[in-house]
C-alpha positions as CSV (number, residue, x, y, z in Angstrom):
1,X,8.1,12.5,7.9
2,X,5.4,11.9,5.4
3,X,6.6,9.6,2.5
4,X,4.1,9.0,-0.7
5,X,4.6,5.8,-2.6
6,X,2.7,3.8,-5.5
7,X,2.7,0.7,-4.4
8,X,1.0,-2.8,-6.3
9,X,-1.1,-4.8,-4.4
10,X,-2.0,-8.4,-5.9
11,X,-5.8,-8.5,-4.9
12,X,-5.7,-12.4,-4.4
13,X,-9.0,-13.1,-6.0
14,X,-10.8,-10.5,-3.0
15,X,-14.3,-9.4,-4.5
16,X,-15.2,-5.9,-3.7
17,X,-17.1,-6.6,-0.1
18,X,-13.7,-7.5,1.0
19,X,-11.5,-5.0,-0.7
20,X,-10.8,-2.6,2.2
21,X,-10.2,-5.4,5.0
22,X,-7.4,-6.9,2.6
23,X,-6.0,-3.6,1.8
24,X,-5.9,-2.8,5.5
25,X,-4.2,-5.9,6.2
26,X,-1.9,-5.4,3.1
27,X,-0.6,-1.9,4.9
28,X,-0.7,-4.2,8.4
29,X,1.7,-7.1,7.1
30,X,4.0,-5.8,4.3
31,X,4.3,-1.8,5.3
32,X,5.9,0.0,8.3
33,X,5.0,3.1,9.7
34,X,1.2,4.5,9.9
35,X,-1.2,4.7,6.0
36,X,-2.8,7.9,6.5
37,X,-4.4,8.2,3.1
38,X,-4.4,5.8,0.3
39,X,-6.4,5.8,-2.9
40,X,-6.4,3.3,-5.7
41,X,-5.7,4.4,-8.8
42,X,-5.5,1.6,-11.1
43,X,-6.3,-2.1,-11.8
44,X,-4.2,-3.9,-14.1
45,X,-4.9,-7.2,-14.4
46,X,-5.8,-8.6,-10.5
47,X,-3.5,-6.4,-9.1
48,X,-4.6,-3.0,-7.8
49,X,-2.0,0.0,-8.1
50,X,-2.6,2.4,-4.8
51,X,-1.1,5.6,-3.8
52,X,-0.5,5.9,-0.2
53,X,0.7,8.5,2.4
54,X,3.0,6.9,5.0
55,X,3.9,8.8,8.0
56,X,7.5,7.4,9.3
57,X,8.8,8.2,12.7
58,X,12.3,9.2,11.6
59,X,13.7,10.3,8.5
60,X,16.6,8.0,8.5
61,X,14.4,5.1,9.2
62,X,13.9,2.8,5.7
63,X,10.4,2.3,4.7
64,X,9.4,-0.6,3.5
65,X,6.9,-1.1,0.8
66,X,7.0,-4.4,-0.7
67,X,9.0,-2.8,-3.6
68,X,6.7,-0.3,-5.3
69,X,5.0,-0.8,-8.7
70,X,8.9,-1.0,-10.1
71,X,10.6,-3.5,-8.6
């Protein structure tokens, strides 16, 4: 099952020759299940607002996302 969340990401001071390693290890440390798309969308402030395509292995299985851009 593919779920699509917005999800905030604080970008932790990262200049942009960095940006996709800490993204990657963003997904890596706070998401499970497999990114297979993501695309930032916003920056507010120093945090980065991404939508992202999350394959999970079963539907019943709770994804987590480090809370969304709402909580």
């Amino acid at each position: 099952m593919v779920v699509s969340k917005r999800i905030k990401i604080p970008r932790d001071g990262v200049d942009s020759t960095q940006l996709l390693e800490h993204l990657l290890e963003y997904f890596s440390n706070t998401l499970t299940g497999e990114v297979l798309r993501f695309a930032i969308v916003e920056v507010i402030g120093e945090d980065l607002i991404v939508d992202a395509s999350i394959m999970v292995k079963d539907a019943r299985t709770k994804i987590k996302t480090g809370g969304g851009i709402h909580g």
